[in-house]
KEKE-3310 file (N, C-alpha, C; in steps of 0.2 Angstrom, whole numbers, plus 5000, padded with zeros to 4 digits):
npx = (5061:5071:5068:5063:5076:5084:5079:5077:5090:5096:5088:5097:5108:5107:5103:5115:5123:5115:5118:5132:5128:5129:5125:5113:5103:5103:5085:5083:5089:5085:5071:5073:5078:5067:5057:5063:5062:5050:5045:5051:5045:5033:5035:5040:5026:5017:5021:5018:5005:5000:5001:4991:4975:4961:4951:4939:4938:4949:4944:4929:4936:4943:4933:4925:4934:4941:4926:4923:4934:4933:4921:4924:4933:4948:4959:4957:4955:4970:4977:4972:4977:4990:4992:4988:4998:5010:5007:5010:5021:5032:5030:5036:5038:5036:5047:5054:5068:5076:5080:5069:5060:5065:5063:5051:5044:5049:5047:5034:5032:5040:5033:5020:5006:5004:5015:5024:5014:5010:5023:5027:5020:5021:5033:5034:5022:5028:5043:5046:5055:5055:5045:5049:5064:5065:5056:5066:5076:5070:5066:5078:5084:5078:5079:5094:5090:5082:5087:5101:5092:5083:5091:5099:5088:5080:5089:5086:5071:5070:5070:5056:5050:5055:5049:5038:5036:5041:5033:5021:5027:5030:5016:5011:5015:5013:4999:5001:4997:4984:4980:4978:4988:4980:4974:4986:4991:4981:4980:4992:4993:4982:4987:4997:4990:4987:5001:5006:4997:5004:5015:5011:5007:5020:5025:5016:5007:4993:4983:4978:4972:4979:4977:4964:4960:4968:4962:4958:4968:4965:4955:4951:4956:4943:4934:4942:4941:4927:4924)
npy = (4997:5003:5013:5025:5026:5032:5043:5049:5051:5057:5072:5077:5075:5084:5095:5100:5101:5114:5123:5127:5134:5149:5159:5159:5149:5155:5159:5156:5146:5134:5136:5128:5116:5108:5111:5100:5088:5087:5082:5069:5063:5064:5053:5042:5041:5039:5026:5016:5018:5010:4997:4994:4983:4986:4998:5003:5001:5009:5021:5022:5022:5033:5042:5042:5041:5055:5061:5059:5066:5078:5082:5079:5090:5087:5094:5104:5107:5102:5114:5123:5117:5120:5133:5137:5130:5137:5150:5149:5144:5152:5165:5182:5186:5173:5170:5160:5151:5155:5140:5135:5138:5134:5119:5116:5120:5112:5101:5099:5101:5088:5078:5077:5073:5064:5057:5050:5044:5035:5030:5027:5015:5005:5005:4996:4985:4981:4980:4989:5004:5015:5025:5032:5035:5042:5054:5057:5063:5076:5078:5080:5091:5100:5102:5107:5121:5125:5124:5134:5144:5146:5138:5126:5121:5112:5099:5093:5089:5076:5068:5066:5062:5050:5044:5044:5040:5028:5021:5020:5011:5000:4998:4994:4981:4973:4972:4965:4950:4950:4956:4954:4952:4958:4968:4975:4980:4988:4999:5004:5010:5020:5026:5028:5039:5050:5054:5059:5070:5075:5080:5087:5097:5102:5108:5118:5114:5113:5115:5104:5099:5090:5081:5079:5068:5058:5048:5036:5028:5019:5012:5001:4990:4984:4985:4977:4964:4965:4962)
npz = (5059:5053:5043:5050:5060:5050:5044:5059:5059:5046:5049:5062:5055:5047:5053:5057:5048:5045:5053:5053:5043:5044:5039:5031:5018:5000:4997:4983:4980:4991:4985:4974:4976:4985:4974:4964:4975:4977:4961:4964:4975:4969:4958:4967:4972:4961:4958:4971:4970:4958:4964:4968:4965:4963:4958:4963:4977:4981:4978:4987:4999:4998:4996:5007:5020:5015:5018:5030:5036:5034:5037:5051:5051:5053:5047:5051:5064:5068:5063:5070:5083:5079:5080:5092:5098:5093:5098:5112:5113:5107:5109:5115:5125:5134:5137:5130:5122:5109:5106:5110:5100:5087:5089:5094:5080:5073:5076:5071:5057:5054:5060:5056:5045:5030:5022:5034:5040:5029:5027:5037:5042:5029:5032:5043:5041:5027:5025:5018:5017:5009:5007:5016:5019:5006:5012:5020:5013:5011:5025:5029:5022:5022:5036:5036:5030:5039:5052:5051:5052:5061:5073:5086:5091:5081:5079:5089:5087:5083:5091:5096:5083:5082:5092:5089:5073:5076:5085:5079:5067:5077:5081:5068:5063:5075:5070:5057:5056:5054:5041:5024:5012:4999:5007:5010:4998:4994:5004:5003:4990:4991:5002:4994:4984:4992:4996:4983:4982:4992:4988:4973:4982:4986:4974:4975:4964:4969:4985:4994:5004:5015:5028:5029:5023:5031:5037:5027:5021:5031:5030:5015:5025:5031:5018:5009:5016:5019:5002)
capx = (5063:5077:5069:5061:5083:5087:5074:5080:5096:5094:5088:5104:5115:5105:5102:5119:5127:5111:5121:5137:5130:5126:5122:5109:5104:5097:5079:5081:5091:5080:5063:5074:5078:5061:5055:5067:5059:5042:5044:5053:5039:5026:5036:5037:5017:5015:5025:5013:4999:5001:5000:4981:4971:4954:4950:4933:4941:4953:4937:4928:4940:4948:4927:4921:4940:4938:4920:4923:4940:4932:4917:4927:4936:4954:4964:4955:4957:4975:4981:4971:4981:4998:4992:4990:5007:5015:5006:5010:5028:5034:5029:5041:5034:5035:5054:5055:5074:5078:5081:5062:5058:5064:5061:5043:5041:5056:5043:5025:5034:5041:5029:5013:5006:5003:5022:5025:5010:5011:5030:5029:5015:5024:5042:5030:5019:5031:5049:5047:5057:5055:5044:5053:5070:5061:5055:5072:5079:5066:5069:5086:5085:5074:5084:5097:5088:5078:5094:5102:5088:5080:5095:5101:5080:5078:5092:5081:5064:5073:5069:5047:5048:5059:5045:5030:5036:5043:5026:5018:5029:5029:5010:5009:5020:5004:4992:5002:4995:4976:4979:4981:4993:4977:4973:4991:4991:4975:4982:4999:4987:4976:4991:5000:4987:4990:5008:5003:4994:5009:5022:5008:5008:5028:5026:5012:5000:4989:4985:4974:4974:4979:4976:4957:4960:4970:4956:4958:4973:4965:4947:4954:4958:4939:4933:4945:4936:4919:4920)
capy = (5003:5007:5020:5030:5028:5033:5047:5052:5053:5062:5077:5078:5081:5089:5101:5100:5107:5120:5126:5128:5137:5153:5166:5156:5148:5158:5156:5154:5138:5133:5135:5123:5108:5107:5108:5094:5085:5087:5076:5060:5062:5061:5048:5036:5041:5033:5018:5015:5019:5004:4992:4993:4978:4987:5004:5004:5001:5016:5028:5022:5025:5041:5047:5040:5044:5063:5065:5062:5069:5085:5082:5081:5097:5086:5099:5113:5107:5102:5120:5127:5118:5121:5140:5136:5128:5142:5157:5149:5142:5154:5172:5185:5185:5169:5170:5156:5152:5151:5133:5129:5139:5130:5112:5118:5123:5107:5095:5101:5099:5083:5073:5079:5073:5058:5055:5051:5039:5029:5027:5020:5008:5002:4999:4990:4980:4976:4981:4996:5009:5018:5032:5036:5035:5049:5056:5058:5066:5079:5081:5083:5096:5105:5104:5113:5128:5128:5127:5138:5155:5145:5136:5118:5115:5109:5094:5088:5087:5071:5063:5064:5060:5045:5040:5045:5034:5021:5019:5018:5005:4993:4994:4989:4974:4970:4971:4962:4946:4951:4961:4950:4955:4963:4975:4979:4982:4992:5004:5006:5010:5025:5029:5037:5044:5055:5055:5062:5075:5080:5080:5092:5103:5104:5109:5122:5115:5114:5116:5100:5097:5081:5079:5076:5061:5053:5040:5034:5023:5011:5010:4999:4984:4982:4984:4969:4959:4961:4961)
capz = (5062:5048:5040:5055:5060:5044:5046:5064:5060:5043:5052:5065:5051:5040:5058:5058:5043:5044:5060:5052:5038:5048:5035:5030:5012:4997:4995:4977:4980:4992:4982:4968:4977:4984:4969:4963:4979:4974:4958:4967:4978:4964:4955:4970:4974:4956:4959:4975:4965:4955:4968:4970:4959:4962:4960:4967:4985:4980:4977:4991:5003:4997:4996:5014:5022:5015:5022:5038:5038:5032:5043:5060:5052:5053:5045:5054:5071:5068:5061:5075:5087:5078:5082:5099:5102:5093:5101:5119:5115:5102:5108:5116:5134:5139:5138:5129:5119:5102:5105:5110:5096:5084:5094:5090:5072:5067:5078:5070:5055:5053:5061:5053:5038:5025:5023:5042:5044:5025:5026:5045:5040:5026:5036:5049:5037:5021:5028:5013:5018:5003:5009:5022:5012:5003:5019:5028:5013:5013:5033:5030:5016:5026:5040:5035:5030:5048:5057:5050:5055:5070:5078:5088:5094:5076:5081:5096:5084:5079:5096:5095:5077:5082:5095:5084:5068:5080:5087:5072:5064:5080:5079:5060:5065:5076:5065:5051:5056:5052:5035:5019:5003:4996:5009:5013:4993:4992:5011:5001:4984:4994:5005:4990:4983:4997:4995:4976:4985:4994:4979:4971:4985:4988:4969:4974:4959:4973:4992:4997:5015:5014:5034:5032:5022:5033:5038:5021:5024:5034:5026:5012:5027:5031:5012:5008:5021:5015:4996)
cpx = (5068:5076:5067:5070:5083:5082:5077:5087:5100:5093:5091:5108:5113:5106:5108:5123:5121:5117:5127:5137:5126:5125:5116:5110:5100:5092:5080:5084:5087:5077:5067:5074:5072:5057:5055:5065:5055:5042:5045:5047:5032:5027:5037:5028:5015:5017:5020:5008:4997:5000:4995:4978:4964:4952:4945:4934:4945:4947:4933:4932:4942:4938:4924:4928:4941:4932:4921:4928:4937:4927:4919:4931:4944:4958:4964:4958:4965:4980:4977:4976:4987:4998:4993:4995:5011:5014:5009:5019:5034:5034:5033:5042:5038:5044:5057:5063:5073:5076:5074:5057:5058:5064:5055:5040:5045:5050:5037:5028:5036:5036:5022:5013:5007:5011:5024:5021:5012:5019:5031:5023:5016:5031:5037:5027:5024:5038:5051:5050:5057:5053:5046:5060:5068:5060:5062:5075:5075:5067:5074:5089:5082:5077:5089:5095:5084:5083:5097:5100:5087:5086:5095:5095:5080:5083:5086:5074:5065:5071:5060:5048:5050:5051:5039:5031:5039:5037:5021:5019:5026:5021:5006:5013:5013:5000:4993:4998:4988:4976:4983:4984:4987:4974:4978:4992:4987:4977:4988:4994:4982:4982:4997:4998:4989:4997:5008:5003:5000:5015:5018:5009:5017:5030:5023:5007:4995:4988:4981:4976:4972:4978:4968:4956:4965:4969:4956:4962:4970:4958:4948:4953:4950:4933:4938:4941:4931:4919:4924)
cpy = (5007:5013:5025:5034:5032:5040:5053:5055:5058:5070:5079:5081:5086:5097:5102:5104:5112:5123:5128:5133:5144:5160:5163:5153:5152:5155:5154:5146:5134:5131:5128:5117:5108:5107:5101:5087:5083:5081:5071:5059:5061:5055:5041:5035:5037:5027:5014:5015:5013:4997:4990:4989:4982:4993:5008:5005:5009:5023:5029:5025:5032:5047:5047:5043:5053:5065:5065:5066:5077:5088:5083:5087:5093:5092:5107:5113:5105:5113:5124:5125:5119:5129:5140:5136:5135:5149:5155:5149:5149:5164:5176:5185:5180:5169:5163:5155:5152:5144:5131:5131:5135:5120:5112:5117:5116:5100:5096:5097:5092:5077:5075:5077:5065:5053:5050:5046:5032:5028:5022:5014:5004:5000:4994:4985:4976:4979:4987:5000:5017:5024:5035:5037:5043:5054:5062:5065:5074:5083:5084:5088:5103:5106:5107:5120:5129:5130:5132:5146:5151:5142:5129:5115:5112:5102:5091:5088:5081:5065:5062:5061:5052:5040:5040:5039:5030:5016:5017:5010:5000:4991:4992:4984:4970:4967:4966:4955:4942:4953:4955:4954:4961:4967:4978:4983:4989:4999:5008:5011:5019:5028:5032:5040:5050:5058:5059:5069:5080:5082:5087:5099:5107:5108:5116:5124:5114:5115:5111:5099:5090:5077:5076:5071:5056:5046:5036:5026:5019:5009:5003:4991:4980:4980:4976:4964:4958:4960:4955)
cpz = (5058:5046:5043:5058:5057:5045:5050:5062:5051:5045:5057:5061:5047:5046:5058:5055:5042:5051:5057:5043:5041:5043:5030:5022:5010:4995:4986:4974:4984:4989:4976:4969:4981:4979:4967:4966:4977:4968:4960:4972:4973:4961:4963:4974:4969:4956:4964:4973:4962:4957:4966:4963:4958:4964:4964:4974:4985:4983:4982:4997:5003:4999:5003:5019:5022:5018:5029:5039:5037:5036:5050:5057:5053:5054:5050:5059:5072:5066:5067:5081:5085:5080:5091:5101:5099:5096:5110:5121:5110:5105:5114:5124:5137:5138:5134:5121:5112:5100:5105:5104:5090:5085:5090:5086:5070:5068:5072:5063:5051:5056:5060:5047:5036:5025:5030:5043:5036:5027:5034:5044:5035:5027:5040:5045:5030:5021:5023:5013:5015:5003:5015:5021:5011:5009:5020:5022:5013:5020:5032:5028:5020:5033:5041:5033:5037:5050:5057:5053:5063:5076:5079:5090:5087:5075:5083:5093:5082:5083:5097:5090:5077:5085:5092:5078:5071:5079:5081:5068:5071:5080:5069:5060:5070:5074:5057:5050:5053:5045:5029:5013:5001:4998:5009:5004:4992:4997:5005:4992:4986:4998:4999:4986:4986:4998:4989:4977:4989:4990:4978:4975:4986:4980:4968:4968:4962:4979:4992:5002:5013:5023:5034:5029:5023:5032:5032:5019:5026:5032:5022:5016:5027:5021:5007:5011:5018:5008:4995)
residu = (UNK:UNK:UNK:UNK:UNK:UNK:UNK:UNK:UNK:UNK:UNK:UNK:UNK:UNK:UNK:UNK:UNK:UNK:UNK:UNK:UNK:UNK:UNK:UNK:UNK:UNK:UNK:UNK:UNK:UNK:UNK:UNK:UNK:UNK:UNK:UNK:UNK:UNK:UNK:UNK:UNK:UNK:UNK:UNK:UNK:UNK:UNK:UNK:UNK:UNK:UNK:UNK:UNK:UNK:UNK:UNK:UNK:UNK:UNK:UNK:UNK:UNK:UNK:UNK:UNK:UNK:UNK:UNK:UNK:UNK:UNK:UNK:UNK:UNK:UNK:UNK:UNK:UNK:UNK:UNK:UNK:UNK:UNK:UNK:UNK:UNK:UNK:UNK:UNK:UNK:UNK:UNK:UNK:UNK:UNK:UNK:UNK:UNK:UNK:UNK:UNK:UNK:UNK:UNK:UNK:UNK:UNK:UNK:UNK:UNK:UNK:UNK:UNK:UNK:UNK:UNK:UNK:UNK:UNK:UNK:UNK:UNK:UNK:UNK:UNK:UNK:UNK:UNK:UNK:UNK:UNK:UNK:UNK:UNK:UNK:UNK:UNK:UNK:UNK:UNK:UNK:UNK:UNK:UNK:UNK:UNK:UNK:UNK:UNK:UNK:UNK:UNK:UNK:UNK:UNK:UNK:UNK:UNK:UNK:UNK:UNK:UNK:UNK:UNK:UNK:UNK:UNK:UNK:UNK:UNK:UNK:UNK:UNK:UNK:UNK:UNK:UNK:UNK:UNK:UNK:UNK:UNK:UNK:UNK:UNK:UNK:UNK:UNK:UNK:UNK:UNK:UNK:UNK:UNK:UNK:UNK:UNK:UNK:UNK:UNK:UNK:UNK:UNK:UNK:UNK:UNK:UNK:UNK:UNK:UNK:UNK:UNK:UNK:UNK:UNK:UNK:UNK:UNK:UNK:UNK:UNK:UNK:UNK:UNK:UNK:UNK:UNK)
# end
């Protein structure tokens, strides 16, 4: 649970000093240290990368994990519902504050996405921190630029994220029993492919939707089993 902490309370301070910087930051410092971001994330994508003994698991998975993911429309159905939540919680009517505005947009945010599910399955399964480490600084960077325009709900996103990557961890502590070294290698191996994928995008050398290859992460466990 270290790094989910480490994570939650990350985003506190970071909503913190966003709060005390009230004329906000320049987007051009901003766009620099995401950038900045964007590499550390590619370079710990590579290091996890590395793990994997057998690429053929890798390609499988990423090819069978993608089809369906693209098949059920993941990505689609999720950006439809982030539309939903925002046009109900977000629009001028419903009277709804500042605060839950940014609550909203701080939630949708931080607990969505590749990051968020390999870095909780790697504190749960190999006490890893690593990608959430990464993670937190990320939230916390981005924190402060939320805060800043939207306000104090971008604090209190810090409480789902807490119960989302919690839950996460405590069930890859479950399943630890059943997965041997060379699945947990091969998930961590496919899971930052996917991390890769987000590095690229925070770089804007690509857009993949990396949500419809979630299911890919855990292919890996059964493909170790049979081969």
């Amino acid at each position: 649970m270290l790094g989910t902490i480490v994570n939650a309370a990350a985003i506190i301070v970071g909503g913190t000093l966003g709060l005390l910087l009230k004329k906000g930051i320049p987007e051009r410092v901003s766009t620099g240290i995401m950038q900045g971001l964007g590499l550390v994330v590619i370079y710990i994508a590579i290091s996890g990368m590395l793990k994997g003994e057998n690429v053929l698991i890798s390609t499988i998975s990423v090819v069978v994990g993608g089809a369906i993911g693209m098949a059920l429309d993941f990505d689609g159905r999720f950006n439809r519902f982030v539309c939903n939540m925002e046009q109900r919680f977000t629009r001028s009517e419903t009277g709804v504050s500042r605060l839950g505005e940014g609550f909203i947009a701080a939630t949708l945010l931080y607990c969505v996405g590749a990051m968020a599910v390999v870095g909780s399955l790697n504190s749960g399964l190999t006490g890893n921190h690593e990608v959430l480490f990464t993670k937190s600084i990320l939230d916390g960077v981005s924190a402060i630029i939320f805060a800043s325009t939207l306000g104090a709900g971008v604090l209190l996103s810090a409480i789902p994220l807490f119960l989302y990557q919690g839950a996460i961890t405590l069930l890859a502590q479950f399943l630890a029993p059943v997965l041997s070294d060379a699945a947990i290698a091969e998930m961590t191996c496919v899971g930052s492919l996917l991390i890769l994928a987000i590095g690229l995008n925070l770089l804007k050398v690509t857009k993949i939707k990396v949500m419809d290859f979630i299911l890919a992460i855990f292919i890996p466990i059964g493909l170790v089993l049979f081969m």
